[in-house]
C-alpha positions as CSV (number, residue, x, y, z in Angstrom):
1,X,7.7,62.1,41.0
2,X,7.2,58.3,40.4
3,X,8.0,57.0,36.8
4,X,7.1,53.6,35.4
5,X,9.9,52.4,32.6
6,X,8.3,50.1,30.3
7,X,11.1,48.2,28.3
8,X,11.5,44.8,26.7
9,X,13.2,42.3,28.8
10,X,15.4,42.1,25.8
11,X,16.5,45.3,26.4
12,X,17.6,44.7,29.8
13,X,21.4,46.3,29.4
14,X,19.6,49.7,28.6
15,X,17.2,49.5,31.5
16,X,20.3,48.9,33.8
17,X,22.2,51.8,32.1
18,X,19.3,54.0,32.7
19,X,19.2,52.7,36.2
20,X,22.9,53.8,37.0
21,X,22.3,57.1,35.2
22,X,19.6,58.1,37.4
23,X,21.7,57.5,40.9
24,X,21.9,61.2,41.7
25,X,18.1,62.8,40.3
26,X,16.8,59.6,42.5
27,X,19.4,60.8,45.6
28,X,17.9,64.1,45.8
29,X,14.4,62.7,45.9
30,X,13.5,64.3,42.6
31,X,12.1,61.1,41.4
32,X,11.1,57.2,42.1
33,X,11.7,54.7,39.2
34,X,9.7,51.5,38.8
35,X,10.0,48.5,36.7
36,X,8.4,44.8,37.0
37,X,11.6,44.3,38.7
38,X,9.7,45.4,41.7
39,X,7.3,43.2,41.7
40,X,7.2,40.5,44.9
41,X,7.1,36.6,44.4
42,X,3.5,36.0,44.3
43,X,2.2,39.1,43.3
44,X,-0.2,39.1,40.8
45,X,1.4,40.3,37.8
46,X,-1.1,42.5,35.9
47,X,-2.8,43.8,38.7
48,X,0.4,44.9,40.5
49,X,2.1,46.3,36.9
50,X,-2.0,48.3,36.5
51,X,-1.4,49.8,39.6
52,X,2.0,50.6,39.6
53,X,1.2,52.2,36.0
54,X,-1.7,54.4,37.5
55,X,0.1,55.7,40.5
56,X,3.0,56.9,38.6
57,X,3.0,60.0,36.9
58,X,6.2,60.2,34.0
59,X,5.8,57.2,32.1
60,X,9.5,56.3,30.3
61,X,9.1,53.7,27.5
62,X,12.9,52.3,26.2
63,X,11.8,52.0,22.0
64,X,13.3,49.4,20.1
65,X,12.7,46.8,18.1
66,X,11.9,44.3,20.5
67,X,9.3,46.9,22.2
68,X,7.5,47.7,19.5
69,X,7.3,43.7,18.5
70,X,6.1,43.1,22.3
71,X,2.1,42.9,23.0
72,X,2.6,44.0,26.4
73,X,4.7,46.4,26.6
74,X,3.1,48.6,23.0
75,X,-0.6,47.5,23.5
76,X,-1.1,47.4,27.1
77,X,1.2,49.4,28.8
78,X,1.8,52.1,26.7
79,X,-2.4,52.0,26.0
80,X,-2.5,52.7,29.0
81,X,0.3,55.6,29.4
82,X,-1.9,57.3,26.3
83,X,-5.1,57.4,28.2
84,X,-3.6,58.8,31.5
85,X,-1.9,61.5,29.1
86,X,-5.0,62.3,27.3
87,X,-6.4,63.2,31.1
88,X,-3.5,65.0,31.7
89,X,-2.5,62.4,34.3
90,X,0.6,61.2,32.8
91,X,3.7,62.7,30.9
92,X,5.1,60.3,28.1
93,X,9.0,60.2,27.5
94,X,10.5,57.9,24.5
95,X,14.0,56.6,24.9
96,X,15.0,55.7,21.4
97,X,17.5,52.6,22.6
98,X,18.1,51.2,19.0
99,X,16.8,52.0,15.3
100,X,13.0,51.0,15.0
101,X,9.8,52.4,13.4
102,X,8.9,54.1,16.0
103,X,7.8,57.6,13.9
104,X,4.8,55.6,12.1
105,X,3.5,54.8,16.0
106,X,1.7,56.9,18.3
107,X,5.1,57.6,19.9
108,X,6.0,60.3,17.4
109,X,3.9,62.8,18.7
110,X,5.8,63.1,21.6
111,X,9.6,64.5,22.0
112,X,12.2,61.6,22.1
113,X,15.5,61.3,23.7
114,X,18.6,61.8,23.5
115,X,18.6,64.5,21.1
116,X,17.2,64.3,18.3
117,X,15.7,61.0,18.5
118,X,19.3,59.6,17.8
119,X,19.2,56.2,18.8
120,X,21.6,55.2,22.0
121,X,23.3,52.6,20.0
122,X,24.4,54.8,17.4
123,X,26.2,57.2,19.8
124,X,29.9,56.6,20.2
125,X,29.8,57.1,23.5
126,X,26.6,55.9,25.1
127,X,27.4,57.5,28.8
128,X,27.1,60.7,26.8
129,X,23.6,59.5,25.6
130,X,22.2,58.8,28.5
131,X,23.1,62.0,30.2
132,X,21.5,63.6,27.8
133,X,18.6,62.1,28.5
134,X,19.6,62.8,32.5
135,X,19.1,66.8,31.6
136,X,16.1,66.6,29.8
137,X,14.6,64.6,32.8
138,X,15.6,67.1,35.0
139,X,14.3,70.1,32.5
140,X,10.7,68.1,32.9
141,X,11.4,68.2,36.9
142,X,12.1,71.6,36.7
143,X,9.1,72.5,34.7
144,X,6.5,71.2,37.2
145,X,8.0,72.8,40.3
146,X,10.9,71.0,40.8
147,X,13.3,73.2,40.2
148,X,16.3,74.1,42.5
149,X,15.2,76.7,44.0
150,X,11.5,76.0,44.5
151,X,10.8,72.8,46.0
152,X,12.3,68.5,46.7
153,X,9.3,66.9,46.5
154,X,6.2,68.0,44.5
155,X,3.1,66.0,43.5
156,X,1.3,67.5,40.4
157,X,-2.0,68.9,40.6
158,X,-3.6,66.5,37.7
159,X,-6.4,64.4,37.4
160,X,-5.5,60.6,39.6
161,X,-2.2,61.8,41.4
162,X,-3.2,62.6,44.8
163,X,-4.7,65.7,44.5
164,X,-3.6,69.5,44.6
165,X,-1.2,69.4,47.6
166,X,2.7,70.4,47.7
167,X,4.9,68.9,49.4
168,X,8.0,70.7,50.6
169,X,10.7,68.9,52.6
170,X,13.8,70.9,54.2
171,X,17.2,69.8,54.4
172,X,20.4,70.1,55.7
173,X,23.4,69.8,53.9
174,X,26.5,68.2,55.2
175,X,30.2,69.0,53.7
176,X,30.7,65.8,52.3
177,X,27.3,66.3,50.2
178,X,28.3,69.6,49.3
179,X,31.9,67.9,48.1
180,X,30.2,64.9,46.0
181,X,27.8,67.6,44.3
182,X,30.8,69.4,43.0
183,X,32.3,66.5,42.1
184,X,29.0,65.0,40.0
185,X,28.8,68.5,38.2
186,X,32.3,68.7,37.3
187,X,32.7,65.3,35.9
188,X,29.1,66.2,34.1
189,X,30.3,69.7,32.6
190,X,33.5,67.8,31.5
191,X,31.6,64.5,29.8
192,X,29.0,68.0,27.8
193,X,32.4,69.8,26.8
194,X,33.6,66.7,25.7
195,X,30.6,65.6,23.3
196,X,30.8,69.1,22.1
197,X,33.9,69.1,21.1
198,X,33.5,65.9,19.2
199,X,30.4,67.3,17.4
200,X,32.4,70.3,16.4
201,X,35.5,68.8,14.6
202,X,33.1,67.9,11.8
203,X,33.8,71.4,11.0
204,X,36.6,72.2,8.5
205,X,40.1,73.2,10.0
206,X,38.6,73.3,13.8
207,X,40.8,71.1,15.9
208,X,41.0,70.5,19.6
209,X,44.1,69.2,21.9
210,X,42.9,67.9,25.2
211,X,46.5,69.0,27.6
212,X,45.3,67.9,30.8
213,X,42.5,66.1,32.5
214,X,42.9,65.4,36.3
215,X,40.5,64.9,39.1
216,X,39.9,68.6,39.7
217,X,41.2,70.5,36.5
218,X,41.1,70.4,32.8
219,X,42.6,72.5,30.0
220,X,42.0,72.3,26.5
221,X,42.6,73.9,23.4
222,X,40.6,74.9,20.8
223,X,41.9,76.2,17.1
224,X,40.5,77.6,14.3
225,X,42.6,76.8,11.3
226,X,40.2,79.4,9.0
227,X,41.9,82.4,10.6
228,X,45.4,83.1,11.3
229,X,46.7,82.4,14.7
230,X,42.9,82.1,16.1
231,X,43.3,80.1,19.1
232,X,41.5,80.2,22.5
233,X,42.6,77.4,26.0
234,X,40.3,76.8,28.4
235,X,41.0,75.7,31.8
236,X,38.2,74.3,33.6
237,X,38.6,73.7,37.2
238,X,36.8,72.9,40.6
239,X,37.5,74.0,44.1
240,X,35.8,73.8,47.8
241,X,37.3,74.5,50.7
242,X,38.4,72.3,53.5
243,X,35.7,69.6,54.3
244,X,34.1,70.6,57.3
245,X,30.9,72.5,57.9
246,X,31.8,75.8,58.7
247,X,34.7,76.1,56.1
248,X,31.5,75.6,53.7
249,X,29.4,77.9,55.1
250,X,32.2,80.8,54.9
251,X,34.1,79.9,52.0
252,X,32.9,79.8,48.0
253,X,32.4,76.8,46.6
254,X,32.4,77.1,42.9
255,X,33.0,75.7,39.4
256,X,35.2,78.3,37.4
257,X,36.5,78.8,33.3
258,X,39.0,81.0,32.4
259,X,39.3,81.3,29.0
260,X,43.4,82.6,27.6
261,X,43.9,83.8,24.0
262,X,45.1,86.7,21.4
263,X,41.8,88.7,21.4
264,X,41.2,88.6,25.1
265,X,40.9,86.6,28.3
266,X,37.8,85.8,30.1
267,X,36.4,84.1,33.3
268,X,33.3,82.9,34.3
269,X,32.4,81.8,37.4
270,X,29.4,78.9,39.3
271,X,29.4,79.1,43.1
272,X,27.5,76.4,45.0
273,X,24.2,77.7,46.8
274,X,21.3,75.8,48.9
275,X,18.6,77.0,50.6
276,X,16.3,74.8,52.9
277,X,15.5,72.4,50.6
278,X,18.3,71.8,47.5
279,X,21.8,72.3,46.5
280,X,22.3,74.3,43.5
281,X,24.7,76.8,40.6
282,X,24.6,80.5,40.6
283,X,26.3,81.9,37.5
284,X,28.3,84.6,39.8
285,X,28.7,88.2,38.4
286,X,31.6,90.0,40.5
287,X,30.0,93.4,39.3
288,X,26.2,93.0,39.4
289,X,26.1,90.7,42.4
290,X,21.7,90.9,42.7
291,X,21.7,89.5,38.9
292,X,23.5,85.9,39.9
293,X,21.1,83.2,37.9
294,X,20.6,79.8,39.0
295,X,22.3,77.1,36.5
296,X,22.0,73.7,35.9
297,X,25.0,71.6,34.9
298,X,24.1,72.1,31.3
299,X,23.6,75.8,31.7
300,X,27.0,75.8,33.0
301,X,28.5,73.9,29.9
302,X,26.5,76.1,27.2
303,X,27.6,78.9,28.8
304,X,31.3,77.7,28.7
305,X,31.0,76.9,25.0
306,X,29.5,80.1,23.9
307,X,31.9,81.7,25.6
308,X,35.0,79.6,24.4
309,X,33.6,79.4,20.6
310,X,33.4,83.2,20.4
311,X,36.9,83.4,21.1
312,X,37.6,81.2,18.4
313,X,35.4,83.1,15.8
314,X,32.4,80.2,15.9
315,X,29.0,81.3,16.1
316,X,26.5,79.6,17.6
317,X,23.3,79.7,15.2
């Protein structure tokens, strides 16, 4: 999928945040990003940009201040986006990059990211915003075939992109893929737990102690100070086997969570899958082997939490 980002130039930092944040979705050829960063010496401007604009398909607009000030940007290019949309040509994302009006525009019939329409700026951590915005990307990749487990490269059937053809390219995967993919969804599970952990503290009496973070392991412990002696530790770990192609293809691959505490102790287990055309999670039940799910990193990490709350006597609601 192609997707135009229409920004103000003074709102640069954000563009090149988004950029960096993008690295692996545009890796697996999930998606092409374009910006008038692209455009050649000599080019005409508003032709090339109109183009551009009409060949792409996800149209990503980075709201602040500054955009919704700009002429360009609000009353031609995102004019534009809105008319492809109403054809069902184009898919319209908001990035809410620093507080602005944006409700009282046009923009507020659509969903914003990251969540909630909480602006990037106001995040303590913005990494943590933008990969929020990362999964929700890949949720609209997903939705419109581009899924794990369906297809790598898919153009949509609607009205001025291409036509109705699909587009599926095989792959192979080499070990050292296979080790960097671990490696992206660990770090990514860790950065989710994280933020959710921080989130949760606003709770009275629920405390955390973070007791070790390394490369390939992390354990944590989570307290409830409401009930006596109600305490749960995770310990969150990666492992692959030795880098070479056939270890791969005979050994397990996998993210695992084991949970310790008073009520009970608990494990849950991702293994690494591909087929012909994408890497991606199972959620791996020892018992009912035909019922392993496909995950996404987020899966993974909601499924952690829910897990690790309940021994803590949290409900999710």
């Amino acid at each position: 999928m192609k997707a135009f980002i229409s920004y103000s130039h003074k709102d640069e930092n954000y563009l090149t945040r988004l950029k960096t944040h993008l690295a692996q979705i545009r890796r697996d050829g999930q998606l092409r990003e374009w910006t008038d960063k692209d455009i050649y010496a000599g080019s005409q401007l508003d032709a090339t940009i109109s183009r551009e604009l009409e060949s792409s398909q996800l149209f990503i607009a980075l709201l602040s201040p500054d955009y919704i000030a700009s002429g360009y940007c609000y009353e031609k290019e995102f004019k534009k986006a809105l008319e492809m949309q109403k054809q069902g040509a184009m898919i319209i994302v908001p990035v809410i990059c620093e507080p602005c009006d944006w409700l009282n525009t046009p923009f507020s019939e659509f969903k914003a990211l990251p969540k909630d329409g909480k602006p990037i700026s106001d995040w303590q951590n913005a990494n943590t915003a933008f990969l929020d915005i990362i999964f929700e990307l890949r949720n609209i990749l997903g939705s419109i075939g581009m899924a794990p487990d369906t297809a790598a490269i898919n153009f949509p059937a609607v009205t001025g992109i291409l036509n109705t053809k699909n587009y599926r390219v095989k792959k192979d995967f080499d070990s050292i893929q296979k080790m960097e993919f671990i490696d992206s969804a660990f770090t990514d599970v860790k950065e989710l737990l994280d933020r959710y952990l921080k989130e949760i503290v606003i709770l009275p009496d629920i405390k955390f102690r973070i007791v070790k973070d390394k490369e390939s392991e992390f354990e944590c412990i989570l307290v409830n100070r409401n009930k006596i002696n109600v305490e749960s530790q995770l310990r969150f770990v990666k492992s692959y086997p030795k880098a070479n192609h056939a270890a791969f293809a005979s050994g397990v691959a996998e993210l695992s969570a084991s949970f310790k505490s008073d009520r009970s102790d608990e494990q849950l287990s991702f293994q690494l899958a591909n087929n012909e055309y994408n890497l991606f999670w199972t959620r791996h039940d020892y018992f009912r082997r035909s019922e392993d799910k496909v995950c996404t990193v987020k899966d993974i990490a909601d499924s952690i939490w829910e897990v690790w709350l309940s021994k803590v006597g949290v409900d999710l609601q």
